[in-house]
N, C-alpha and C positions, 0 to 999 in steps of 0.2 A: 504494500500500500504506500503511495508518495502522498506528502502530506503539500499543501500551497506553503509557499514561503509567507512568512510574518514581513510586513513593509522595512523592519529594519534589516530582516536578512536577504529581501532585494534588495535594498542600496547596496549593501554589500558585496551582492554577487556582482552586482552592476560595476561598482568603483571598490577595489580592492584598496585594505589598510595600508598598501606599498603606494600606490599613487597618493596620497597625504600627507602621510607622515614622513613629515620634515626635517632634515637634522638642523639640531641645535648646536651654537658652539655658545659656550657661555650664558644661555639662556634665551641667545636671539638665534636665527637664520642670517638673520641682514649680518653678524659678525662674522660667518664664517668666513667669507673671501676679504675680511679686512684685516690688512697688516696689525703687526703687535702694537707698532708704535703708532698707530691711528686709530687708536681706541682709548677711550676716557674709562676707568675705574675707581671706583670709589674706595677709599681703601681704610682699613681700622687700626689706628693709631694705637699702640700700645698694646695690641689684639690680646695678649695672657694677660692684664692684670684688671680680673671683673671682679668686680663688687659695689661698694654703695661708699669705700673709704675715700678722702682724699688723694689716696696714691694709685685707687684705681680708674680705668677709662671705659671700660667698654663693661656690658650690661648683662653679658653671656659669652662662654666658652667660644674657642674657635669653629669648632664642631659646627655651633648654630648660627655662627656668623657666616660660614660657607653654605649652611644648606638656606639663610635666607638671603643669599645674591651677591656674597660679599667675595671679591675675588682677588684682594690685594690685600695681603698679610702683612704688619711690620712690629716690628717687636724689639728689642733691647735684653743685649746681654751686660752676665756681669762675672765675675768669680765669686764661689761663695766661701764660704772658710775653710771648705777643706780641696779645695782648687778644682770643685766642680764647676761647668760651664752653665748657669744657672741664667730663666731670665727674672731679673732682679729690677726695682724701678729704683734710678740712681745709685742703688748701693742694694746687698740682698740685706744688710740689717733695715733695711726699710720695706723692703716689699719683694718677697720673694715668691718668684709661681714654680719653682721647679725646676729640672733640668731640661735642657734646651733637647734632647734626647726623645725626651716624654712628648713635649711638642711639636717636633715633626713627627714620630711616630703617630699622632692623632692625626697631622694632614695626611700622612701615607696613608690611612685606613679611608681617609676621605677620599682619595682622589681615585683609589682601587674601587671604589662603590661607583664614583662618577667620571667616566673614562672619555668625557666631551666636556670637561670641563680644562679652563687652561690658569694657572693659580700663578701669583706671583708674590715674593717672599722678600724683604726687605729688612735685616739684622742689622742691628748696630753692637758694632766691638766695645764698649764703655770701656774697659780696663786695656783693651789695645794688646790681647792675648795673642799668639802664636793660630796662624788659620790651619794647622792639625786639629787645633782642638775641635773648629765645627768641623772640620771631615770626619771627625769620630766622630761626633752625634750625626752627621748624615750616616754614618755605614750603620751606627748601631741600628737607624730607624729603616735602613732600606729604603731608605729616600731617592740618593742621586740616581737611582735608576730614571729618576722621571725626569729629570734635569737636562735644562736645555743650554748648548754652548755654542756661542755663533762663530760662523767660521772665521772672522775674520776680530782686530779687537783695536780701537775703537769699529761698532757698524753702521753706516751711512742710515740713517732712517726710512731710505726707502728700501730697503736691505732687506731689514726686519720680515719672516714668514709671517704666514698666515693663521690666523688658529687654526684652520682648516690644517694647514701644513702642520704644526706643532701637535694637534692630536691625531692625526693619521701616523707620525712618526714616535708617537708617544713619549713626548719631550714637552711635556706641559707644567714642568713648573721651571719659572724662572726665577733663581735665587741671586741678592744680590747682598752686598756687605758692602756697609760703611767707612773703614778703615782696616787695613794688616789682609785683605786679599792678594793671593798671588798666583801667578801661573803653575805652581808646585800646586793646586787645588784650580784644576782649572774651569769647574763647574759652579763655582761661587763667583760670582761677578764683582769686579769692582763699580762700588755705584756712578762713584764720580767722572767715570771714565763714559758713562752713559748716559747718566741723568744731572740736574739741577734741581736745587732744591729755593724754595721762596723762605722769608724767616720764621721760626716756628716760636712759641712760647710767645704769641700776640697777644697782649691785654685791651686791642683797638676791636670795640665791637663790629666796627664798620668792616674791617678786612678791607682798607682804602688803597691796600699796595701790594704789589706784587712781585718786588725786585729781587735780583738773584742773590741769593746772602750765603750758597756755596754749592761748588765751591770756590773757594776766595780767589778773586782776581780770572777767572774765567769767563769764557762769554758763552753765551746763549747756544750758537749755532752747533749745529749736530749732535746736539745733544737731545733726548726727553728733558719730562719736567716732572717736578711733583710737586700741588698747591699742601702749604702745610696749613690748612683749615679747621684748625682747633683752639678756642676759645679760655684761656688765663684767666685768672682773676689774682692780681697782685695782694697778699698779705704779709707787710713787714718784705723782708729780702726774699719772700717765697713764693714762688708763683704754684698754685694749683688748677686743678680745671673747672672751669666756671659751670656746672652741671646745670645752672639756673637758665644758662642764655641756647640750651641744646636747640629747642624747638624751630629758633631763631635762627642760629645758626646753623644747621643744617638743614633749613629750609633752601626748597628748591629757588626762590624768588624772594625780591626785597630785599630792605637795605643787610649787608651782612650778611645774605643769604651766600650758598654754595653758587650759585648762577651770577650772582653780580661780582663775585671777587674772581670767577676764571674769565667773567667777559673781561675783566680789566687786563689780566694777564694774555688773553688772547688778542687784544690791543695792543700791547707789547711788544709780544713775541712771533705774531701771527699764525700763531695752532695752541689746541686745544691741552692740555697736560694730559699724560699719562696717567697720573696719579694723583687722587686729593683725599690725602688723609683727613681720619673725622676722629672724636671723640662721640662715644654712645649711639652709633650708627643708628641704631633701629627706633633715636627721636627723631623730629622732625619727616624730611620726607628728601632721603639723601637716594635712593634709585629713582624718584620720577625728575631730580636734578643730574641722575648720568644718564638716564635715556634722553633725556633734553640734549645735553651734550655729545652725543652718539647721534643726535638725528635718529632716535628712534620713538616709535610711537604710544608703545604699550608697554606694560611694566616687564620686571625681566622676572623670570623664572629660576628660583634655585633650582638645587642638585635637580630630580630627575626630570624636571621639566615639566610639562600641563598646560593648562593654558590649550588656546588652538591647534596646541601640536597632540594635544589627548586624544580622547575615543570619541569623549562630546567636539570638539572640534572638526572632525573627521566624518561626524553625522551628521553637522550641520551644513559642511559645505558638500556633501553627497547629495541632501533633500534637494539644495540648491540646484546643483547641476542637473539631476534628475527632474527639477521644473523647466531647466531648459532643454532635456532630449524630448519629454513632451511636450 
């Protein structure tokens, strides 16, 4: 006995789940054919040290920062007393989240779940350690296998692959270090040899400037960039973060916002940054200000994706097309 098909199991017959489904790089389509370095990401300033204290920044674990859209990691190391590579905020008697070990091994678990996603990783050396010491936390974590190193060092920006390229070749995370990188570790980038950074620890709500403040005595060209869009509050000699003004400033629009401080830099410089670090990412509305800046329309999709590229998206545009075969 054949039984009539159910309306959703014609569309189906009709328009197969392979003609629809779309791949994703990063949460869009539109990213896949765009270069690394022509792409805006937002990125979580201080990403290990969450809580509610003054010395922390972000609101939740990396874990959660990756599965809600966050694609640009940056973090600070430090030594702790017993000469572990720890990341520590200023000093680990102040704020210690652990060994630098522990988290990459949580992006490695991440990035093996999400195999179209492309992460990029930004360490700072505080204590100005020996770069053996992150090569052991990369080996212990199984990390550099995913590590990308471009052929050539400095790479002209139009150089730069594509996410398409970096996850078809499975070289999707770019690491990069602040100070004591060297060709003896040649999958940890030196930052400054590739990026600019604007000044950080700003107590100016407005975000009124954008100038290059390192590294020192360098200029713009061929270089990326990174906006450092995080929000002080001066007490006595100590600067902490102004947790009061998050909404504000990580607002996609308005004065202060994430949109008004990269148009300035994009006035500047003439393109977009790479990167803009945030404090407490998930205030305010810091991905409807990177799809703005991507030229993209719709919000981004963490890890697995959804959205249009799902099964309801897939049904919706089958009914569609099927009003036009009849």
């Amino acid at each position: 006995m054949r039984y009539p098909l159910s309306p959703i199991s014609f569309i189906f017959s009709l328009f197969p789940l392979s003609a629809y489904a779309q791949a994703l790089c990063n949460g869009h389509a539109e990213l896949c054919s765009r270069q690394y370095s022509n792409i805006t990401q937002i990125g979580t300033h201080d990403s290990a040290f969450v809580g509610t204290m003054p010395t922390d920044n972000q609101d939740v674990n990396i874990t959660a920062q990756l599965d809600a859209g966050i694609r640009f990691l940056q973090a600070q190391s430090h030594l702790d007393g017993s000469g572990s590579l720890n990341l520590c905020h200023t000093t680990c008697m102040e704020k210690d989240a652990g060994p630098l070990s522990d988290y990459l091994t949580d992006l490695k678990i991440w990035l093996d779940a999400n195999p179209n996603e492309v992460v990029t990783l930004l360490l700072t050396n505080g204590d100005n350690v020996n770069i053996s010491l992150f090569d052991t936390a990369f080996t212990i974590s199984n990390l550099k296998r995913y590590t990308y190193t471009p052929p050539t060092s400095p790479l002209d920006l139009s150089a730069w692959p594509t996410l398409n390229e970096l996850i078809g070749n499975n070289t999707r995370l770019i690491a990069f270090l602040d100070t004591g990188a060297a060709p003896s570790v040649y999958y940890i980038l030196d930052e400054f040899t590739y990026f600019f950074e604007t000044p950080f620890d700003v107590t100016d709500p407005k975000f009124a400037e954008c100038t290059l403040d390192r590294p020192k005595g360098a200029t713009a060209d061929g270089r990326m960039y990174i906006v450092n869009h995080f929000l002080d509050l001066s007490i006595g000699s100590v600067d902490i973060p102004d947790d009061s003004a998050d909404d504000t400033t990580n607002a996609a629009t308005g004065v202060g916002s994430i949109g008004a401080q990269v148009g300035i830099c994009e006035g500047l410089y003439g393109r977009a940054p790479v990167g803009v670090l945030v404090d407490n990412f998930d205030r305010g509305n810091v991905f409807a200000a990177q799809d703005a800046l991507n030229g993209l329309g719709g919000p981004i999709k963490g890890g697995g994706g959804g959205g249009d590229g799902g099964v309801g998206g897939v049904i919706s545009k089958g009914i569609n097309d099927l009003k036009n075969v009849f």
